[in-house]
N, C-alpha and C positions, 0 to 999 in steps of 0.2 A: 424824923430824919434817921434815929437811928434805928426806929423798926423796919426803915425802908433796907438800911445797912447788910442789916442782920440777914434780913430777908435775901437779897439778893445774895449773901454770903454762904445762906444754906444752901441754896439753888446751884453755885458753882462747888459746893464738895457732894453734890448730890449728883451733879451729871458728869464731874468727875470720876465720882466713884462708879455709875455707871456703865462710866466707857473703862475703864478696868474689868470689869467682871465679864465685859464683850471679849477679852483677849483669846487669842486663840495658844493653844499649848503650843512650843517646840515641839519639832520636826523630829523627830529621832530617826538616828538610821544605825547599820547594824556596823559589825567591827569592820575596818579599813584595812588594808597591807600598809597602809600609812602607822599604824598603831604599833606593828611589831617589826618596821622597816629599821636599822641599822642606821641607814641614812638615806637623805631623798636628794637625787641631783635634776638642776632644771637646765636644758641643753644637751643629751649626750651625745657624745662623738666617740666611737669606740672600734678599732681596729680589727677583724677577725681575721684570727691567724691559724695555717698548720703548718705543726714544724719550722716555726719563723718566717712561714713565708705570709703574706698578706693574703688572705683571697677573700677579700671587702670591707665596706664598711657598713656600720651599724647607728644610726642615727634615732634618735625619741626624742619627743618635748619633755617628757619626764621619766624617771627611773630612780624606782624604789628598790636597795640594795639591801637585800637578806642572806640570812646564812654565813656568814661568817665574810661577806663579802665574796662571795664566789655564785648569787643567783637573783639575778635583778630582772624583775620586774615591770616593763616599760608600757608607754601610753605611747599613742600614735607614732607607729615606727616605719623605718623607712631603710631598707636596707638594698645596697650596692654590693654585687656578687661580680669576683675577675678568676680570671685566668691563674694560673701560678705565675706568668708573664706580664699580669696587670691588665689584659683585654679584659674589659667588659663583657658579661656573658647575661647579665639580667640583675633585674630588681625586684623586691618584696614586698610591701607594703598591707599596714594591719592597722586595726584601731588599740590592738593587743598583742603584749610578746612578754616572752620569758625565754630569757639565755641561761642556759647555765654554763660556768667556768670548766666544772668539774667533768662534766660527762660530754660539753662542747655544742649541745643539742640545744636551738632555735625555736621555739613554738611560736605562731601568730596565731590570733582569735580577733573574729570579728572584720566581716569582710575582707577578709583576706587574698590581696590579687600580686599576682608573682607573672612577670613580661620578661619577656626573652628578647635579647636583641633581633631575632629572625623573625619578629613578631608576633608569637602564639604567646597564649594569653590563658591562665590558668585562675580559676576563679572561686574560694571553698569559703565558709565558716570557720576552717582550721585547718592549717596546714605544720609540718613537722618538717625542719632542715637538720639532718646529722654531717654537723662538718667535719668527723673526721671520715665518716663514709661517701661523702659527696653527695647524700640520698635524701628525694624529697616524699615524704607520705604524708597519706592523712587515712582516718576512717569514717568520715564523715562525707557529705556529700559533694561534686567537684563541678566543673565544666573546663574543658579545654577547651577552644578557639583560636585558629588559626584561617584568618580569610572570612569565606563562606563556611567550612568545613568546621563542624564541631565533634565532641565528644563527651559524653555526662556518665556518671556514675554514684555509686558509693565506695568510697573507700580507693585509692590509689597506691602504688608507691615505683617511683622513679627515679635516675640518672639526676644529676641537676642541670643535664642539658633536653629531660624528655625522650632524649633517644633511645630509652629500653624502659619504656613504660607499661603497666602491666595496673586495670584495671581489679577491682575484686567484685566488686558483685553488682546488678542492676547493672551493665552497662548497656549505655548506646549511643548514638549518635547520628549526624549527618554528613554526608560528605557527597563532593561534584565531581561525576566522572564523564570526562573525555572520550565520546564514541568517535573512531575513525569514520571516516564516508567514505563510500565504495565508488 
């Protein structure tokens, strides 16, 4: 009885020890903005101002605050652009953003689509808002849409109403025009 013990006793640190030596190593992955963030906020709500006046707001599930508190970081953002009046003029939305305090200037990355309330519809990789110029660029590649009518490029920079837009290179597009009838 007890060599039967013993026996089954080696059998359970033998396939014990077995399924240990099957483990697979951790995951490693490389450094975070989590690592050198200052502090991490979940919810943000954050006001964009010139000269005290509001012109939107700035919304992320997350924001990682660097530099001395003056250039955060955010994940999936969501941003509401007014008037100096408070009219809505459009929204931003990224899977990526970085504001900064200091210089005022917006970046998004990663599907990035910016809607106009007249409904044209601006679609890039990356797009750049300079609030205190009211200017939107990018250098990478774009799509406007408005209706049927489109426009693609590389490289953009605009009004942040689109109304003085000026492609930089590769452009084209499609658009529908109205022949009168005789």
């Amino acid at each position: 009885m007890r060599r039967i013990a013993l026996f089954l006793g080696a059998c359970v640190v033998v396939a014990l020890g077995g399924a240990c030596r099957d483990s697979k190593p951790p995951v490693v992955s490389g450094p975070s903005v989590a690592d050198s963030a200052d502090q991490m906020l979940i919810g943000v709500h954050y006001v964009l101002t010139t000269n005290g006046v509001a012109r939107g707001q700035l919304n992320a599930d997350t924001a990682y605050v660097l530099d001395d508190q003056t250039r955060f970081d955010l994940r999936h953002t969501h941003v509401t652009f007014t008037t100096e009046t408070g009219a809505p003029q459009g929204t931003m939305d990224g899977n990526r953003g970085m504001y900064s305090q200091r210089t005022q200037i917006l970046e998004g990355w990663g599907d990035v689509v910016v809607r106009l309330v007249d409904g044209r519809m601006l679609k890039s990789p990356h797009v750049t808002y300079n609030q205190i110029t009211h200017r939107i660029s990018s250098d990478t590649s774009y799509t406007l849409v408005r209706g049927a009518d489109s426009q693609y490029g590389i490289g953009f920079e605009s009004n942040q109403t689109f109304t003085s837009f000026r492609c930089l290179r590769q452009c084209g597009g499609k658009t529908s025009v109205l022949i009168p009838e005789r």
